[in-house]
C-alpha positions in Angstrom: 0.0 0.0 0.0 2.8 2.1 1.1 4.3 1.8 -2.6 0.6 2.8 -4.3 0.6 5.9 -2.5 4.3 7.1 -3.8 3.3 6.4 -7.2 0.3 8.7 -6.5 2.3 11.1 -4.6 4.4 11.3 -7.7 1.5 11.6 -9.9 0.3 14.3 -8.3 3.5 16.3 -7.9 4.2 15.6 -11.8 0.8 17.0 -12.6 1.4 20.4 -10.3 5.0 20.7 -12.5 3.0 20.4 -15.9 0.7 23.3 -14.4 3.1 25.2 -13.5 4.7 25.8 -16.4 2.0 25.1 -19.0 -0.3 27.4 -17.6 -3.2 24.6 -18.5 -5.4 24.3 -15.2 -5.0 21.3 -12.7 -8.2 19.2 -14.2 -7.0 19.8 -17.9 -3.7 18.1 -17.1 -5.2 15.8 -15.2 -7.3 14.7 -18.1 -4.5 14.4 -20.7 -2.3 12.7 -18.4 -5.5 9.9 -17.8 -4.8 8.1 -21.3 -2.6 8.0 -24.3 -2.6 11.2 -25.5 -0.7 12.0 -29.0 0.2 16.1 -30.1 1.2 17.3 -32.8 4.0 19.9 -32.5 1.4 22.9 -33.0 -1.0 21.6 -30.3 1.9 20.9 -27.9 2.8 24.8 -28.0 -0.8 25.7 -27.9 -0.9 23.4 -25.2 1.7 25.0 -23.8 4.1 21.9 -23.3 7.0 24.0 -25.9 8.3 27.3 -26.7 8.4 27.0 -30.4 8.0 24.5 -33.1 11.3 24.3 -35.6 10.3 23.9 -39.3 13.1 22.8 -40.6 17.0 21.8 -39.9 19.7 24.6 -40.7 21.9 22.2 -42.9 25.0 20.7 -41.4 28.3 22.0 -43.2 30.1 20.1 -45.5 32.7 18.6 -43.1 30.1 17.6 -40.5 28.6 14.9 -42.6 31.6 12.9 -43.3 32.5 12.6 -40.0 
């Protein structure tokens, strides 16, 4: 029992970080975190779980790739 009640512990801890810095309320993570849930890049910065989503790679030099 005493090992079901760390992983909630946990669970809830992990749950006040994502609010924290996602701004998304307490309920809303709790309800993404409850199943499988797939984003895209755009709905994880809406979401708020990124900064920015990159579009494409800068290309690597010449002497990068052949090493």
């Amino acid at each position: 029992m005493l090992h079901a009640q760390e992983i909630l512990n946990l669970k809830k801890r992990l749950n006040e970080i994502y609010v924290k810095h996602t701004g998304q309320t307490y309920k809303t993570i709790e309800d993404a975190l409850e199943r499988d849930k797939f984003l895209t890049a755009n709905d994880a910065k809406e979401f708020g779980l990124v900064d920015r989503v990159i579009d494409k790679r800068a290309e690597e030099p010449a002497a990068a790739k052949t090493q």
